[in-house]
C-alpha beads as a LAMMPS data file, in Angstrom:
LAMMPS data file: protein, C-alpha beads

64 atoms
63 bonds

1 atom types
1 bond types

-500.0 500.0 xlo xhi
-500.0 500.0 ylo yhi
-500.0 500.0 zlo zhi

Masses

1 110.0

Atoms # bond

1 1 1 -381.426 -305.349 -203.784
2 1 1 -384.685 -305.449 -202.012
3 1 1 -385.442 -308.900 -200.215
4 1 1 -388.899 -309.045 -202.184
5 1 1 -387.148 -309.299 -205.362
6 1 1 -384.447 -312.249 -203.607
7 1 1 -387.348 -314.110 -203.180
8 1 1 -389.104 -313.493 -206.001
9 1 1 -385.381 -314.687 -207.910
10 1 1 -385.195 -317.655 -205.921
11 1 1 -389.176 -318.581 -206.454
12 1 1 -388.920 -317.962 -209.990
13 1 1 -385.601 -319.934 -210.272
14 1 1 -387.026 -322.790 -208.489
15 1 1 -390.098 -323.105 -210.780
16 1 1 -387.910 -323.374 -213.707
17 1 1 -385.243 -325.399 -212.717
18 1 1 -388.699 -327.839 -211.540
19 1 1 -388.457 -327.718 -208.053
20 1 1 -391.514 -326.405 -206.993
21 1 1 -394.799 -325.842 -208.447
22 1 1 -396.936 -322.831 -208.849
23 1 1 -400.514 -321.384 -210.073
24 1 1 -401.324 -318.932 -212.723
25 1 1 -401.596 -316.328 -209.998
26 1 1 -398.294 -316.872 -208.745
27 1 1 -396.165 -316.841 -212.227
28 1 1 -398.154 -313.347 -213.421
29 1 1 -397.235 -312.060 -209.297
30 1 1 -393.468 -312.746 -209.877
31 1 1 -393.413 -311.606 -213.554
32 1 1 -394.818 -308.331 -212.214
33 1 1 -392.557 -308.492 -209.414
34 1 1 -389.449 -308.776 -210.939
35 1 1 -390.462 -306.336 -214.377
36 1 1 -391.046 -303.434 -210.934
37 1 1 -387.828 -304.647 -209.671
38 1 1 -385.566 -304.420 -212.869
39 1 1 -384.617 -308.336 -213.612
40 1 1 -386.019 -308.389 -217.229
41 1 1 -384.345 -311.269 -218.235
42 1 1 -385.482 -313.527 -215.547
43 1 1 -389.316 -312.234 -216.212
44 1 1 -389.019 -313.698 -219.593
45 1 1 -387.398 -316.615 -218.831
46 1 1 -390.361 -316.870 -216.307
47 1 1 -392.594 -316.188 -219.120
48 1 1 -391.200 -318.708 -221.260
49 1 1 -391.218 -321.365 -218.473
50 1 1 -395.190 -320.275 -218.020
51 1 1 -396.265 -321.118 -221.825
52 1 1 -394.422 -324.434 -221.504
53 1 1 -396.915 -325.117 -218.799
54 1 1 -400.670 -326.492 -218.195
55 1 1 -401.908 -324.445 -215.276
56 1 1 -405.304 -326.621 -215.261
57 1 1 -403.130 -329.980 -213.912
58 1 1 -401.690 -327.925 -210.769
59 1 1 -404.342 -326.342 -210.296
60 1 1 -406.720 -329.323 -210.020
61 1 1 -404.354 -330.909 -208.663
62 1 1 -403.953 -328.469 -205.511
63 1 1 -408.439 -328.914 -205.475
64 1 1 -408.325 -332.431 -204.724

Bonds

1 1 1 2
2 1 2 3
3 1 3 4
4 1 4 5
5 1 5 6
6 1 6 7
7 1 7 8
8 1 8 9
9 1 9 10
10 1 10 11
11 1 11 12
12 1 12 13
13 1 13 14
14 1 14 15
15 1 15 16
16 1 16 17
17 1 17 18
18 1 18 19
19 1 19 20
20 1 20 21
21 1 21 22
22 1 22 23
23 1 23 24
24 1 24 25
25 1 25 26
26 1 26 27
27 1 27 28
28 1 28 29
29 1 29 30
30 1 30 31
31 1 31 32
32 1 32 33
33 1 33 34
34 1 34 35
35 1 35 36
36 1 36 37
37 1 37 38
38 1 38 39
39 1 39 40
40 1 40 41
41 1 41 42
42 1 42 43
43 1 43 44
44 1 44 45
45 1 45 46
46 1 46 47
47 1 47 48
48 1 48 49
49 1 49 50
50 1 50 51
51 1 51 52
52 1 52 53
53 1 53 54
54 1 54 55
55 1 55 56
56 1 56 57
57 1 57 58
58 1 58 59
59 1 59 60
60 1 60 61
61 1 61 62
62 1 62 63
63 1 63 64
């Protein structure tokens, strides 16, 4: 297991689970990460977790 996908698994984890926040960017970057890396079922649970989501708050959010 390569140590970018361990933190892309414990990034992704965190943003479901609520403990952290994240941009657009960032969710698409991990789903691509972990898809390359071979953890399908976390990259749809990360997809899932993404359409729950309004991107616009955060991101103004991280503007101000």
């Amino acid at each position: 297991m390569s140590l970018e996908l361990v933190v892309a698994r414990g990034t992704a984890r965190s943003l479901i689970n609520g403990s952290a926040s994240s941009s657009h960017e960032m969710v698409i970057s991990l789903h691509k990460t972990l898809m390359l890396e071979g953890d399908a079922v976390l990259a749809a649970e990360l997809l899932d977790f993404a359409a729950s989501m309004d991107f616009s708050e955060i991101e103004e959010s991280e503007d101000h």
